[in-house]
N, C-alpha and C positions, 0 to 999 in steps of 0.2 A: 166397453171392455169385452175383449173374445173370451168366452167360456173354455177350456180347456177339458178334454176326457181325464187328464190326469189331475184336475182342480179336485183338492180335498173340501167335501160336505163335511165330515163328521165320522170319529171312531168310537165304534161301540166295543162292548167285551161278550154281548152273549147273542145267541142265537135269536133269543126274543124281542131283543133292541133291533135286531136287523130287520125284521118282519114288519118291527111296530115304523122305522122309519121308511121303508119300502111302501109300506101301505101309507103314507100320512106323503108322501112325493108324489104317491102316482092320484090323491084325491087332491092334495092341492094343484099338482099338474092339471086335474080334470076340469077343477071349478073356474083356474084363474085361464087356461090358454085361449086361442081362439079355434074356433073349429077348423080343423085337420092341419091346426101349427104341429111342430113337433116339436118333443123336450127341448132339443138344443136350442131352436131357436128362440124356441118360449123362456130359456134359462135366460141368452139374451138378450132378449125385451126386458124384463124384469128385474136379470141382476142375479148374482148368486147369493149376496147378501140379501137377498129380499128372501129368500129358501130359507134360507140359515137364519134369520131373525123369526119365520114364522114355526119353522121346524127347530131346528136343533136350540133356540136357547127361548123355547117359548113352550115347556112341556106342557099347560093343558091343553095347546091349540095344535100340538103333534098326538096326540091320542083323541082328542077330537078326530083331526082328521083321516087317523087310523078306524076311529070307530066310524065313523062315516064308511070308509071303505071295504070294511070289515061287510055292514049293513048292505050295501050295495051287491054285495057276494052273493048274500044268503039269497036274494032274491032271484038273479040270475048269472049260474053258474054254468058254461057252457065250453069243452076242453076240445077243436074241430082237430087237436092231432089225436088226441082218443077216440074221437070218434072215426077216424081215416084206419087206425092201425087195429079196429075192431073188425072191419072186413066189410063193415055191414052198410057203408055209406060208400058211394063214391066208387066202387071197388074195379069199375069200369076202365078205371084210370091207371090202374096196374096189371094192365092183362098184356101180353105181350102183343104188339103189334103185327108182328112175320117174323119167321124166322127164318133167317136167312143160314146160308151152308149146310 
């Protein structure tokens, strides 16, 4: 079965469900793919119902995996477009080249 971008996961009502299930896709996405698959395909190898049985109708095992991702945060947090738009890395990279006329 092809995955679809418009295939419905699951609707939430608050901001903190969106967080809690964003974090608990991208730590299940982390544990179950293979290295350097990406979601889509990872969705179809495994199924969307395989998401949606472990996340959306399995809530200790979606804040698990929120807290798992949560944990992984604290430890290394590293933002390379903040660090681009601070001036202070890279900055070689935005200098103009010639100018021309």
């Amino acid at each position: 079965m092809k995955v679809r971008a418009c295939d419905l996961l699951c609707k939430v009502e608050t901001k903190q469900e969106v967080y809690e299930y964003c974090q608990a896709f991208i730590q299940l996405y982390r544990e179950e793919a293979h290295y350097l698959e990406r979601s889509a395909p990872w969705i179809e190898r495994v199924g969307l119902q395989h998401v949606i049985d472990q996340m959306v109708d399995n809530h200790d095992r979606r804040t698990e995996l929120a807290n798992k991702f949560i944990y992984s945060q604290q430890l290394v947090q590293k933002d390379p477009w903040s660090e681009r738009a601070s001036g202070n890395v890279d900055s070689h990279e935005f200098k103009v080249l010639a100018k021309i006329g």
